[in-house]
C-alpha positions, 0 to 999 in steps of 0.5 A, a space after each residue: 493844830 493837830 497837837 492839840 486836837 489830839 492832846 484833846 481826844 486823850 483827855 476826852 478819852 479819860 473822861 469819857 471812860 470816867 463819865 466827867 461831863 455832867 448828866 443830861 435827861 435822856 432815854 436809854 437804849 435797849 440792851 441789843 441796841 447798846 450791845 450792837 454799838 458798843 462793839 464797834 470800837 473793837 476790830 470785827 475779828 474781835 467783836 463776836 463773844 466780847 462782854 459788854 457794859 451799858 446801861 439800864 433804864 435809871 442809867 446804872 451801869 449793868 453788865 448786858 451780855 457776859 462774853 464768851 471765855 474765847 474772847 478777852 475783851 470787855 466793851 463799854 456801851 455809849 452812855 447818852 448822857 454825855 455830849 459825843 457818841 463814845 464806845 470802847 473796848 479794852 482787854 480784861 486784864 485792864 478791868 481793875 484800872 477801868 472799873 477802879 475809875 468808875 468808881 473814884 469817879 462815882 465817890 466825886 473825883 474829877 479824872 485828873 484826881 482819879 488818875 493820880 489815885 489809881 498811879 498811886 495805888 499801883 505803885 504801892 501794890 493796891 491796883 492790879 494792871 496788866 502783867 503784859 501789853 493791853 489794848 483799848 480800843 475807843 470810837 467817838 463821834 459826834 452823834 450816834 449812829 443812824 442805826 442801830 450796829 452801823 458806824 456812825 458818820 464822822 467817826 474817829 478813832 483812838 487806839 492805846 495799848 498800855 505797857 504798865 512801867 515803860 518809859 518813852 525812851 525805852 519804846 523808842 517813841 516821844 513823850 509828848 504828841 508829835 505829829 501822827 506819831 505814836 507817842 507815850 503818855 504817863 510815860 514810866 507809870 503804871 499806866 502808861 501807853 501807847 496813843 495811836 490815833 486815826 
């Protein structure tokens, strides 16, 4: 059962990185408020001086705050047209992956095609990843905090470091869920990485 549940967080992951689920009517929040939320998925050390996405009033995304050049993260503000409250954070050196899925998705591709698109290009030299290990750090729950900058009831986490080209066997970790193990998914491609969940 837990298998499941987590192979299930890792697809939620990719599609919620990549808006997948259909568009709802609803009110965006302000600025300050989507800011307070979306750091945190990121370790407190590490919120302060983080650059975050959200979005405006007709559900663009829009950058809401630039960051501070101390700070390596770039965080990604709920979008409430989606069923589950998500936010992440992922390091900067990951933004031409993130933003390249934002924009395969925006053309109509589904996350399974957008994945394989951005594997293919990294392998031929067209998608920069990291040249070293990247974090993403993500926070789901099933609804938004009751307040604006408090975490919210029932929340799980899902942490990944990405170790572009890296094979399960040379990590010394399964390929596959195993457990409460990290384990290694797209193991061997540009985009493989570490799933830690809790």
């Amino acid at each position: 059962m837990r298998r499941i549940a987590t192979v299930s967080w890792c697809l939620t992951v990719l599609c919620a990185l990549a808006a997948c689920e259909p568009p709802r009517s609803v009110r965006f929040k302000p600025a300050d408020e989507q800011i307070a939320e979306a750091v945190l998925a990121a370790p407190p050390s590490l919120r302060d001086g983080a650059a975050v996405l959200g979005y405006s009033d007709g559900g663009a995304l829009a950058t809401l705050r630039e960051g501070s050049a101390a700070s390596s993260l770039i965080c990604l503000a709920d979008d409430p047209r989606q069923e589950r409250f998500h936010v992440a954070c992922y390091d900067r050196s990951l933004e031409p992956y993130m933003s390249r899925g934002r924009e395969l998705r925006a053309s109509g591709m589904d996350g399974g095609e957008s994945i394989r698109s951005r594997q293919s290009e990294a392998r031929e030299g067209k998608l920069q990843m990291p040249s070293q290990p990247a974090a993403l750090y993500n926070l789901f729950a099933p609804e938004p905090p009751s307040a604006s900058g408090e975490q919210p009831g029932d929340a799980s986490s899902l942490y990944v470091i990405y170790v572009p080209g890296a094979t399960a066997e040379e990590l010394g970790l399964p390929s596959a869920p195993a457990g409460d193990a990290p384990w290694v998914m797209f193991s061997g491609e540009a985009n493989a990485h570490v799933m830690i969940s809790r």
